[in-house]
HTML snippet that shows the backbone in 3Dmol.js (N, CA, C, O; Angstrom):
<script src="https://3Dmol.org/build/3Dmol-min.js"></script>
<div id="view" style="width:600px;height:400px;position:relative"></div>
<script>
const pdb = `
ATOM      1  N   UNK A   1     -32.880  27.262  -4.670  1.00  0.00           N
ATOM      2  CA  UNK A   1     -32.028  27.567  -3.537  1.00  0.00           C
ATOM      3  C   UNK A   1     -30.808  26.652  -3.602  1.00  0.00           C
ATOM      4  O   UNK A   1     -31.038  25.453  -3.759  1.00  0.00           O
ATOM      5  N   UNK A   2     -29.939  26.930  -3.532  1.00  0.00           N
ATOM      6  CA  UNK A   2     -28.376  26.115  -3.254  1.00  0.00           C
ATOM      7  C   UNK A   2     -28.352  26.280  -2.465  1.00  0.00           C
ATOM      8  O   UNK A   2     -28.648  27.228  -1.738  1.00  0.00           O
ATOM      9  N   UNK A   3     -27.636  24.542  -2.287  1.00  0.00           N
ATOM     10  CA  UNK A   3     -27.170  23.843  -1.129  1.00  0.00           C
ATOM     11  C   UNK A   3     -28.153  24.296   0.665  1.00  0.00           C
ATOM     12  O   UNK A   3     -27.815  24.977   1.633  1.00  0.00           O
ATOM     13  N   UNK A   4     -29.688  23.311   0.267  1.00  0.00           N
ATOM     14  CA  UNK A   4     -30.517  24.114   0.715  1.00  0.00           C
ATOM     15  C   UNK A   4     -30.774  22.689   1.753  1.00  0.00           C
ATOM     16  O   UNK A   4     -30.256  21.687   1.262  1.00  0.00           O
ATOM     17  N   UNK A   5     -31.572  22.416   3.262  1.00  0.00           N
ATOM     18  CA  UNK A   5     -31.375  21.421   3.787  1.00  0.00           C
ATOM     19  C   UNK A   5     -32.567  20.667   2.664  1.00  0.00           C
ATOM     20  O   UNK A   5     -33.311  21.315   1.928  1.00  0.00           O
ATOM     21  N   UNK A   6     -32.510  18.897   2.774  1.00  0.00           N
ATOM     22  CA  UNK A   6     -31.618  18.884   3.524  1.00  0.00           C
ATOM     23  C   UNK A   6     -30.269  18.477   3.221  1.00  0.00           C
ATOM     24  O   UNK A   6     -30.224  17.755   2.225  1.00  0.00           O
ATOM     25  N   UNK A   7     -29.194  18.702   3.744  1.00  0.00           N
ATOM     26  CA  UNK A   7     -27.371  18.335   3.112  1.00  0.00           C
ATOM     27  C   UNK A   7     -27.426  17.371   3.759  1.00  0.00           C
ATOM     28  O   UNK A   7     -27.449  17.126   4.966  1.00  0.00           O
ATOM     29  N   UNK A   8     -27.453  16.661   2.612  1.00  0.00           N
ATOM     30  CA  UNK A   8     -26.840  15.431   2.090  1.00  0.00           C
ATOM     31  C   UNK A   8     -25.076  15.031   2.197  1.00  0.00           C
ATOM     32  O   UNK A   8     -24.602  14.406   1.249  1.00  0.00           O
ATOM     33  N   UNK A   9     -24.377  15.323   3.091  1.00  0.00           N
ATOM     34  CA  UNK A   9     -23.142  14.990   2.860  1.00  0.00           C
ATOM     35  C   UNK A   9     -22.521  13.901   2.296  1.00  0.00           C
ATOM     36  O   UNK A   9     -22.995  12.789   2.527  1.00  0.00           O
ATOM     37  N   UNK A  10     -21.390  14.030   1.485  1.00  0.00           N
ATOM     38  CA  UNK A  10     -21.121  12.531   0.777  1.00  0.00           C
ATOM     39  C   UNK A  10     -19.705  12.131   0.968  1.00  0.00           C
ATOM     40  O   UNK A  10     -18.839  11.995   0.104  1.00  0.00           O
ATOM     41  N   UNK A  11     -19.624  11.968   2.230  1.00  0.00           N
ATOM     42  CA  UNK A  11     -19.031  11.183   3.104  1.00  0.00           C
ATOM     43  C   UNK A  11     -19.764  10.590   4.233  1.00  0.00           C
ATOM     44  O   UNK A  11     -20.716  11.255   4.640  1.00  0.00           O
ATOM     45  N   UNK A  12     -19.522   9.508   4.804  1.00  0.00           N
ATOM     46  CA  UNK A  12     -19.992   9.345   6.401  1.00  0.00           C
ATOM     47  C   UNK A  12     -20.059  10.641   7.356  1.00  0.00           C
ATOM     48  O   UNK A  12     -19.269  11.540   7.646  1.00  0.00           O
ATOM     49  N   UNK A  13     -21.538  10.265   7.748  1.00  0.00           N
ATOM     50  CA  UNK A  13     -21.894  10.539   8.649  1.00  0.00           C
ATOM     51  C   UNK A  13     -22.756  10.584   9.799  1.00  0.00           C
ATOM     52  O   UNK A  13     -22.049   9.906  10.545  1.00  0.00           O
ATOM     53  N   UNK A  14     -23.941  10.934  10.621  1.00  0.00           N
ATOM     54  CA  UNK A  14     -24.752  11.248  11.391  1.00  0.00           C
ATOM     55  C   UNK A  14     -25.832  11.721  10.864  1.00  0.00           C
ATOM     56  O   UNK A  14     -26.838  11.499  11.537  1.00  0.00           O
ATOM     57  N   UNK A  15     -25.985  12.285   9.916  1.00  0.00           N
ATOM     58  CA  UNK A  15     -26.960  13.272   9.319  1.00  0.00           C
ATOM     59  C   UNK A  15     -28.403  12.498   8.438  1.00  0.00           C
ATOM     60  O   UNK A  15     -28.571  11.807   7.433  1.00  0.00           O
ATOM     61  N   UNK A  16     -29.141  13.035   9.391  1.00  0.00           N
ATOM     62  CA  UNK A  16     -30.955  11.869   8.649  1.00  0.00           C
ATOM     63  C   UNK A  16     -30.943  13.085   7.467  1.00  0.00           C
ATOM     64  O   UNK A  16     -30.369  14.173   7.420  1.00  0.00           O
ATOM     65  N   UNK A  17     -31.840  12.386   6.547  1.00  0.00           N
ATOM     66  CA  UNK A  17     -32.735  13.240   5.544  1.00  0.00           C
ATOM     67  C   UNK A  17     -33.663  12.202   4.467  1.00  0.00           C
ATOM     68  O   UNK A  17     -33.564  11.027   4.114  1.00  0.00           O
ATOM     69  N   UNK A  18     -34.619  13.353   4.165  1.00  0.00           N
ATOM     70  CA  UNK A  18     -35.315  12.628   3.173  1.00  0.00           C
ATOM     71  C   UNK A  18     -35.698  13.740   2.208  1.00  0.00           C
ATOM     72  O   UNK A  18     -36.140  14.888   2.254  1.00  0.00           O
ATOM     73  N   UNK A  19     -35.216  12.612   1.088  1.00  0.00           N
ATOM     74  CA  UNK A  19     -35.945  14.000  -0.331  1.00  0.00           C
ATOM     75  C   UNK A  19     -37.210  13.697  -1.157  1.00  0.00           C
ATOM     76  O   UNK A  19     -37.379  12.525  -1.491  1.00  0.00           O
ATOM     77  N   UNK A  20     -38.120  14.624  -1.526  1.00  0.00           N
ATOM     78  CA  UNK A  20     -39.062  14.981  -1.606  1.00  0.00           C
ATOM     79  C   UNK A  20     -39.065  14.626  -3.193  1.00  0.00           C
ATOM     80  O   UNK A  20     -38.026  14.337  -3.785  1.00  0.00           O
ATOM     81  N   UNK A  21     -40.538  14.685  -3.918  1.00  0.00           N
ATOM     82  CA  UNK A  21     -40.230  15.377  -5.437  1.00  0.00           C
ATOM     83  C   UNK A  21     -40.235  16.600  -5.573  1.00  0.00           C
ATOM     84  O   UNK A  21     -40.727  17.440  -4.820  1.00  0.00           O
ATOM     85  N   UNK A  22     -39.359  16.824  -7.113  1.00  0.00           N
ATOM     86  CA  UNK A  22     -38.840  18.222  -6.628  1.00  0.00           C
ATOM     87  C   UNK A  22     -37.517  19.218  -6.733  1.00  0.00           C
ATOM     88  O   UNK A  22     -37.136  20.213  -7.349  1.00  0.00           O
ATOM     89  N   UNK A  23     -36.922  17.965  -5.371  1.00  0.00           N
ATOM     90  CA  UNK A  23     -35.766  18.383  -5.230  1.00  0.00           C
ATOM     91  C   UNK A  23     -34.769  17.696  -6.138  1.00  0.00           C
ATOM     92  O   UNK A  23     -34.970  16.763  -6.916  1.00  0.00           O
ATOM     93  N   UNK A  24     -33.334  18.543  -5.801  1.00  0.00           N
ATOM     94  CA  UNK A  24     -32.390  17.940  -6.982  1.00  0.00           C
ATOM     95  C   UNK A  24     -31.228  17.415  -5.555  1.00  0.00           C
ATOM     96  O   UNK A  24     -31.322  17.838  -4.403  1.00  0.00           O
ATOM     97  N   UNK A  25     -30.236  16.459  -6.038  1.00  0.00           N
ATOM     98  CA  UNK A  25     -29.343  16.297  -5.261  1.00  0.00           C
ATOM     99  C   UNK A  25     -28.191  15.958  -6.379  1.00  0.00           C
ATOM    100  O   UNK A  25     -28.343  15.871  -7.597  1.00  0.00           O
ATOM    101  N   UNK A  26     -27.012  15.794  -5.616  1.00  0.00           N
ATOM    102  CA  UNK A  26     -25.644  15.467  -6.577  1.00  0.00           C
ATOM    103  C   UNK A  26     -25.274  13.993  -5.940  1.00  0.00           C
ATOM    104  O   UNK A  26     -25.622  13.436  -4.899  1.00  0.00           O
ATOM    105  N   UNK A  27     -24.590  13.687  -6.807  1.00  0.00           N
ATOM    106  CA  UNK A  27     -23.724  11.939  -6.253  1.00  0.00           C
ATOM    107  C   UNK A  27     -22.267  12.677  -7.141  1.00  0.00           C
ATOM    108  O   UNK A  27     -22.080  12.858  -8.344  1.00  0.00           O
ATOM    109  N   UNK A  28     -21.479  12.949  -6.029  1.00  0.00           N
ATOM    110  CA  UNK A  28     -19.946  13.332  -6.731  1.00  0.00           C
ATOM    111  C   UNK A  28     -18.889  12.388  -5.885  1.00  0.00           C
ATOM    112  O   UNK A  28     -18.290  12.560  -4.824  1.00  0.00           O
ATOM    113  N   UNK A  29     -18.946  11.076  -7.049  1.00  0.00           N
ATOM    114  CA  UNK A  29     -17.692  10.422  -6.860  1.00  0.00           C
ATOM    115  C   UNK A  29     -16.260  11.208  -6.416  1.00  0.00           C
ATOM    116  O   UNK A  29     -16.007  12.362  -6.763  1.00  0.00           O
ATOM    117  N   UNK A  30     -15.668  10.649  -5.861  1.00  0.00           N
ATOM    118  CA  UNK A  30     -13.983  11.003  -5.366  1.00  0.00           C
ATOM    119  C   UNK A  30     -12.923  10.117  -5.613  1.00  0.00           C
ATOM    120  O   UNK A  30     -12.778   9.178  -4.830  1.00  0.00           O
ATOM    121  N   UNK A  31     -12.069  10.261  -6.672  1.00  0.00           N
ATOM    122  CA  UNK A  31     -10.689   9.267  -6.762  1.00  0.00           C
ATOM    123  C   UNK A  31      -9.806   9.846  -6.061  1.00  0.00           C
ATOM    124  O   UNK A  31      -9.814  11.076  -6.119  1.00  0.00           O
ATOM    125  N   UNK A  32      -8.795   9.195  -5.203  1.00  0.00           N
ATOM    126  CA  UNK A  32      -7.815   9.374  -4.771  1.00  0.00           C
ATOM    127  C   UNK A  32      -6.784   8.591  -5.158  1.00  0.00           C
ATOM    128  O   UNK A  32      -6.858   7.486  -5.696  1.00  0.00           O
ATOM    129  N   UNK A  33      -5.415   9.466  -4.740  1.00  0.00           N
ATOM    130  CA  UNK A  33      -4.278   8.906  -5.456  1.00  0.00           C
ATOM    131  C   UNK A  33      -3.200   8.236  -4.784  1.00  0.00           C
ATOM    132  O   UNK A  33      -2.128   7.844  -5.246  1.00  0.00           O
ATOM    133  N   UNK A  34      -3.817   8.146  -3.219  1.00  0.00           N
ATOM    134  CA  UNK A  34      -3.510   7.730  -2.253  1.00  0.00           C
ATOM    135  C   UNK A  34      -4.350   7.427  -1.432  1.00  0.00           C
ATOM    136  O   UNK A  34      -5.342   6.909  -1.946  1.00  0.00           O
ATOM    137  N   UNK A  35      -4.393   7.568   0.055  1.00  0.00           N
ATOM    138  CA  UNK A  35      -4.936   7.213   1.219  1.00  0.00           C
ATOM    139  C   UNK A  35      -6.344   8.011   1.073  1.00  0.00           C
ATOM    140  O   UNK A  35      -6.223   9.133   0.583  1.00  0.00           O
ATOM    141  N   UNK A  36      -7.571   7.636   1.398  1.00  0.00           N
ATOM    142  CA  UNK A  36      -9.103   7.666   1.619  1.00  0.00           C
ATOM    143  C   UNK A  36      -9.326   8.895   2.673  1.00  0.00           C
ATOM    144  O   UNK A  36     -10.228   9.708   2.467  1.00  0.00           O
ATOM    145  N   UNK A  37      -8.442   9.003   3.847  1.00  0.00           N
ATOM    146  CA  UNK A  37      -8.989   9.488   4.579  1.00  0.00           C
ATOM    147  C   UNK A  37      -8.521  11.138   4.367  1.00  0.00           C
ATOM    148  O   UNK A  37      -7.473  11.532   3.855  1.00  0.00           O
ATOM    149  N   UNK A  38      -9.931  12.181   5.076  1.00  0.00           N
ATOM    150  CA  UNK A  38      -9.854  13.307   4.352  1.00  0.00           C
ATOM    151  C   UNK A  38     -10.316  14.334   5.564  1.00  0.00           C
ATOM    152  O   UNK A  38     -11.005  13.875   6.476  1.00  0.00           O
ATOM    153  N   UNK A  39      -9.965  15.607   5.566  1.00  0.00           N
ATOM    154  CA  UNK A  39      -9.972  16.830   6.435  1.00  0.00           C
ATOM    155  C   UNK A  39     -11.402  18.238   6.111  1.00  0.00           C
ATOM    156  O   UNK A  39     -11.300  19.304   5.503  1.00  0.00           O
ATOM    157  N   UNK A  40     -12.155  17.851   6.551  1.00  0.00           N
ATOM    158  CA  UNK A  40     -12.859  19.492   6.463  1.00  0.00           C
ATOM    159  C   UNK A  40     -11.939  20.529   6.548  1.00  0.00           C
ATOM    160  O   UNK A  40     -11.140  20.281   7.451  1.00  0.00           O
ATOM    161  N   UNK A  41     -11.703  21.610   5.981  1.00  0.00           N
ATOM    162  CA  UNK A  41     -11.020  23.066   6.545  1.00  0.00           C
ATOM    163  C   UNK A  41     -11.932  23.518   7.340  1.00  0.00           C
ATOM    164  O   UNK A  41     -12.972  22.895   7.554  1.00  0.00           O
ATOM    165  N   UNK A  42     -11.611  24.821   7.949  1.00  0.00           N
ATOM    166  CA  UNK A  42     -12.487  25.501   8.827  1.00  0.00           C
ATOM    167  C   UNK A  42     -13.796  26.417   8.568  1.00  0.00           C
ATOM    168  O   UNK A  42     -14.323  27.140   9.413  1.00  0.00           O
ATOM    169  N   UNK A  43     -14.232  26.234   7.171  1.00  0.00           N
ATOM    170  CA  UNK A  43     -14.890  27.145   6.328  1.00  0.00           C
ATOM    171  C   UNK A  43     -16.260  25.651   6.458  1.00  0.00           C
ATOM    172  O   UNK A  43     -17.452  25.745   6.169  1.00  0.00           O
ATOM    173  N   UNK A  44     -15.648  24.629   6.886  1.00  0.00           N
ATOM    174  CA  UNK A  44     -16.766  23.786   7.215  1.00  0.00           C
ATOM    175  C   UNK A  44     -17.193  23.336   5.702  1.00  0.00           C
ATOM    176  O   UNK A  44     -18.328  22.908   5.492  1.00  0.00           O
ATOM    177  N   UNK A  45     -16.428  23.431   4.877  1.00  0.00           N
ATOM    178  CA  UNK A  45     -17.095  22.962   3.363  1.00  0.00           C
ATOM    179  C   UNK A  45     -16.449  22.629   2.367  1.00  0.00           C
ATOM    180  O   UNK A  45     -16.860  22.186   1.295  1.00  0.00           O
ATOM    181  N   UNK A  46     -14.944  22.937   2.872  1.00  0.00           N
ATOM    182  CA  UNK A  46     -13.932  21.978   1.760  1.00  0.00           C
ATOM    183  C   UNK A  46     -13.367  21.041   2.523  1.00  0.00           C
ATOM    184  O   UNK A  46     -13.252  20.962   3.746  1.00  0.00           O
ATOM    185  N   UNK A  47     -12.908  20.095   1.346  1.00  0.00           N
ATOM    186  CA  UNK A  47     -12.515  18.984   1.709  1.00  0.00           C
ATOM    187  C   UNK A  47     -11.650  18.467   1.538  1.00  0.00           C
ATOM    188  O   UNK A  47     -11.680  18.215   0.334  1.00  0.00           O
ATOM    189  N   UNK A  48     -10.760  18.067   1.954  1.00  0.00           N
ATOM    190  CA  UNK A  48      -9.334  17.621   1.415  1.00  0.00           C
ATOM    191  C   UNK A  48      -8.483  16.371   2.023  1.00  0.00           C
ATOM    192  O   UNK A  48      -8.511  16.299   3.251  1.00  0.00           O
ATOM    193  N   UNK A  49      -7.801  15.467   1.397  1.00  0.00           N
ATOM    194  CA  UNK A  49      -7.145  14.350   1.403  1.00  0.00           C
ATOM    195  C   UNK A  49      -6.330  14.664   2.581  1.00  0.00           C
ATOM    196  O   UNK A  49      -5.637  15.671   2.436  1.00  0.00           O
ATOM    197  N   UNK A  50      -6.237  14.087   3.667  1.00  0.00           N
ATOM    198  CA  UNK A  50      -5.705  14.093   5.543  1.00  0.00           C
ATOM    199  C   UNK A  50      -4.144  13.887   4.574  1.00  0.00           C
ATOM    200  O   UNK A  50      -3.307  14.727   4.907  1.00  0.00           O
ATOM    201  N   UNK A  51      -3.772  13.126   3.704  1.00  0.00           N
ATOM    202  CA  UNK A  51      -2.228  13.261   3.175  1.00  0.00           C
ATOM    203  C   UNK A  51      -1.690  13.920   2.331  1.00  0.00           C
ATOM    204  O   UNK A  51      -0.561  13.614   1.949  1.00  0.00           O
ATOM    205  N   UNK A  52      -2.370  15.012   1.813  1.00  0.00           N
ATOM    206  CA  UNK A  52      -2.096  15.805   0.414  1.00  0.00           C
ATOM    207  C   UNK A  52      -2.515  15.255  -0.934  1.00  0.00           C
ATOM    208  O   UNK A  52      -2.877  16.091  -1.762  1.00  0.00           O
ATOM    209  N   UNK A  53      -2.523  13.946  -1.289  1.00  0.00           N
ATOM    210  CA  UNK A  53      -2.286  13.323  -1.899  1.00  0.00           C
ATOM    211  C   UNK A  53      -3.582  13.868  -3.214  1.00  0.00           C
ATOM    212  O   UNK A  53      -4.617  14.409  -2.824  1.00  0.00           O
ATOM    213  N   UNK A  54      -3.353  13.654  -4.588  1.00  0.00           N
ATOM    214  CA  UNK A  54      -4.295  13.896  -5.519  1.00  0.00           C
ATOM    215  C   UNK A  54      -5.679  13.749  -5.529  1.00  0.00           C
ATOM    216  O   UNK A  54      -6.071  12.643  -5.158  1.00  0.00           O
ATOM    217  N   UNK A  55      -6.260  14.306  -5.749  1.00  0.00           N
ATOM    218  CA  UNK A  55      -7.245  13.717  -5.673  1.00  0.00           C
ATOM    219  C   UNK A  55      -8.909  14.612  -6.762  1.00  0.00           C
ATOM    220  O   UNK A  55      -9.199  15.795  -6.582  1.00  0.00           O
ATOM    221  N   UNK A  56      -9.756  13.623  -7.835  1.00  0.00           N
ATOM    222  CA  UNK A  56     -10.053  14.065  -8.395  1.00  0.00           C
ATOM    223  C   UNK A  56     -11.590  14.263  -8.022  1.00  0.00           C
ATOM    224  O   UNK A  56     -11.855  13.712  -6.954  1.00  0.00           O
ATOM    225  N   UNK A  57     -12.433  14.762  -8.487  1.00  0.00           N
ATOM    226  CA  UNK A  57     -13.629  14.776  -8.218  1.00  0.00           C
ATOM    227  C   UNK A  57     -15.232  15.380  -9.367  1.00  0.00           C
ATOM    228  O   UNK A  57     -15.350  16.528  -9.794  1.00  0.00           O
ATOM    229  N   UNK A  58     -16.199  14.280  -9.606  1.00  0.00           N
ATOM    230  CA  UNK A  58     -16.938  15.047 -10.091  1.00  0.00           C
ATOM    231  C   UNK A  58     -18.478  14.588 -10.032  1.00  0.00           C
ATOM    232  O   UNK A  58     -18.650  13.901  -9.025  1.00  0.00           O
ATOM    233  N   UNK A  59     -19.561  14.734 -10.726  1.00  0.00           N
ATOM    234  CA  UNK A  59     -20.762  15.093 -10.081  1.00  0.00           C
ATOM    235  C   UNK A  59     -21.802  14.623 -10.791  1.00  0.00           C
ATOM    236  O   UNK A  59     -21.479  14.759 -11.971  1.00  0.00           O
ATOM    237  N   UNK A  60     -22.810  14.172 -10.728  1.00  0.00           N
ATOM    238  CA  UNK A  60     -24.429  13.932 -11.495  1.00  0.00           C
ATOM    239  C   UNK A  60     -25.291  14.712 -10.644  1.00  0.00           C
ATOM    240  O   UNK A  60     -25.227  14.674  -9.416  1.00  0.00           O
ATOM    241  N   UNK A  61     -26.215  15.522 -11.400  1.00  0.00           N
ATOM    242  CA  UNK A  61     -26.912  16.189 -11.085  1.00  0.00           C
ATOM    243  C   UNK A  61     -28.471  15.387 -10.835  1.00  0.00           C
ATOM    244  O   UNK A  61     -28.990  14.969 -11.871  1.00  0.00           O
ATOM    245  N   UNK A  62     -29.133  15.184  -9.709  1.00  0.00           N
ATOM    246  CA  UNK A  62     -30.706  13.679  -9.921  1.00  0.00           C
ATOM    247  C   UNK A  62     -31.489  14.950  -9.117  1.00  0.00           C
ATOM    248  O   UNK A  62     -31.194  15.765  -8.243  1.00  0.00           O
ATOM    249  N   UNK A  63     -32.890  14.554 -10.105  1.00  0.00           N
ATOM    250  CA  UNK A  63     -34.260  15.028 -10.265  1.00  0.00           C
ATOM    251  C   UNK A  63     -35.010  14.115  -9.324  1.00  0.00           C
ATOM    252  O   UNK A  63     -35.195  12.996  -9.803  1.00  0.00           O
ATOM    253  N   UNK A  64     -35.535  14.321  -7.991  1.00  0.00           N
ATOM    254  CA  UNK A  64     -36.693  13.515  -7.600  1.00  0.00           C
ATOM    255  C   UNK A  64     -38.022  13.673  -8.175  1.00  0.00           C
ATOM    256  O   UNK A  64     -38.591  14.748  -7.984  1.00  0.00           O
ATOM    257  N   UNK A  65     -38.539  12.863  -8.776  1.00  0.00           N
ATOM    258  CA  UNK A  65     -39.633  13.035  -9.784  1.00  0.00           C
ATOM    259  C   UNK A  65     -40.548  12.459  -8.927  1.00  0.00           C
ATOM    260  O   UNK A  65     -40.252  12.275  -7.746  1.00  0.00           O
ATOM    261  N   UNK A  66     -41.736  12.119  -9.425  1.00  0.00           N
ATOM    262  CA  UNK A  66     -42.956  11.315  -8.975  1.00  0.00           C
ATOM    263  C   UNK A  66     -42.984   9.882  -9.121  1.00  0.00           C
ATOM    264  O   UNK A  66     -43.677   9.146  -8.419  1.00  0.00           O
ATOM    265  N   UNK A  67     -42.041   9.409 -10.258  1.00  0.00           N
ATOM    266  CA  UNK A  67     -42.198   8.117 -10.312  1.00  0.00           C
ATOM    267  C   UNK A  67     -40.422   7.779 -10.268  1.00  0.00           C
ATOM    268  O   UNK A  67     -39.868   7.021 -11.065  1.00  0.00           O
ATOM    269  N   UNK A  68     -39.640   8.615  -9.024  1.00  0.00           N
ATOM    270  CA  UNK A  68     -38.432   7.784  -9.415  1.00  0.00           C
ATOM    271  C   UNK A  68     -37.350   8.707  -9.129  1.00  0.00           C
ATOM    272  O   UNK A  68     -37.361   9.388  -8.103  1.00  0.00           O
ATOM    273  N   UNK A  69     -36.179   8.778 -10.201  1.00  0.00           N
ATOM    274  CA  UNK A  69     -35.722   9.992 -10.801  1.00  0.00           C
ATOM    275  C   UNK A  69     -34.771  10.205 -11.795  1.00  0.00           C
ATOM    276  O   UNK A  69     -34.326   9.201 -12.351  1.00  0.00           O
ATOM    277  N   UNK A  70     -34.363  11.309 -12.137  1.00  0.00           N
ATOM    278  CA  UNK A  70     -34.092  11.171 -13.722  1.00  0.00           C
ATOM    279  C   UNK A  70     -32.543  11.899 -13.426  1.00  0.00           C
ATOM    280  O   UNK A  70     -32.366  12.520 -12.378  1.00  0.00           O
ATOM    281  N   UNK A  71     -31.596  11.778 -14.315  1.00  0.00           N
ATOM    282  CA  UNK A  71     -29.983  12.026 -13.859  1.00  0.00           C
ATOM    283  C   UNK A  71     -30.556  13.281 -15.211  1.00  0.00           C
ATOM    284  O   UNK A  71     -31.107  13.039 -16.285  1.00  0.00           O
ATOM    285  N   UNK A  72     -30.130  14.687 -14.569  1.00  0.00           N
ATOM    286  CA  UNK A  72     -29.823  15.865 -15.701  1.00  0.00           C
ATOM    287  C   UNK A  72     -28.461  15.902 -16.162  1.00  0.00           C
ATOM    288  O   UNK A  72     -28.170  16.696 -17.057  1.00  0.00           O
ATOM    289  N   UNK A  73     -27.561  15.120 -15.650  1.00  0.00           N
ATOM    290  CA  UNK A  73     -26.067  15.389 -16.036  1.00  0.00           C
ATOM    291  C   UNK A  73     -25.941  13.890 -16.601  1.00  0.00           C
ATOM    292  O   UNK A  73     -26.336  12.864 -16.049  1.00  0.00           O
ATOM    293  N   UNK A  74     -25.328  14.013 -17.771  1.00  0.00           N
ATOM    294  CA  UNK A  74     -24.738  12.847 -18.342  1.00  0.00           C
ATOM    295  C   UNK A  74     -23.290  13.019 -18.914  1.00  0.00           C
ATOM    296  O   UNK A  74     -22.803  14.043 -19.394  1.00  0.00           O
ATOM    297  N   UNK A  75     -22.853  12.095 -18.795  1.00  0.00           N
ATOM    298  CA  UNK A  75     -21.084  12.567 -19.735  1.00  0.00           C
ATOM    299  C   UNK A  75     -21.201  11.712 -21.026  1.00  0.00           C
ATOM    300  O   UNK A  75     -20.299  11.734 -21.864  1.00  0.00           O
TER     301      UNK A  75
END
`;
const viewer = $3Dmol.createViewer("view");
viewer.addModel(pdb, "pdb");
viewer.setStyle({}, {cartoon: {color: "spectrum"}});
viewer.zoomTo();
viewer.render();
</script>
């Protein structure tokens, strides 16, 4: 299932969760080329730099295993 609870958002926020074995989650770093602070659109799921400013982004894919967990994405 994609993007299935629980979401994990990766920015600040409010939101509890706990993951299981099993499940998979992402850790997607964000460079910016300016200022940090950033805008949801109204689609509630993109995200974008509050100044326009560049900004790059990308992702590791992690396995909750039984003893831990294991990264499926490597560069």
């Amino acid at each position: 299932m994609y993007h299935s609870e629980p979401l994990i958002l990766h920015h600040s926020n409010e939101n509890s969760g706990r993951m299981v074995e099993g499940q998979t989650f992402t850790i997607e770093p964000i460079l910016t080329m300016e200022k940090t602070e950033c805008v949801t659109w109204e689609d509630g799921w993109t995200t974008v730099t509050a100044d326009g400013s560049w900004a790059a982004q990308f992702e590791h894919t992690i396995l909750v295993t039984k003893t831990g967990a294991e990264i499926l994405t490597k560069l």
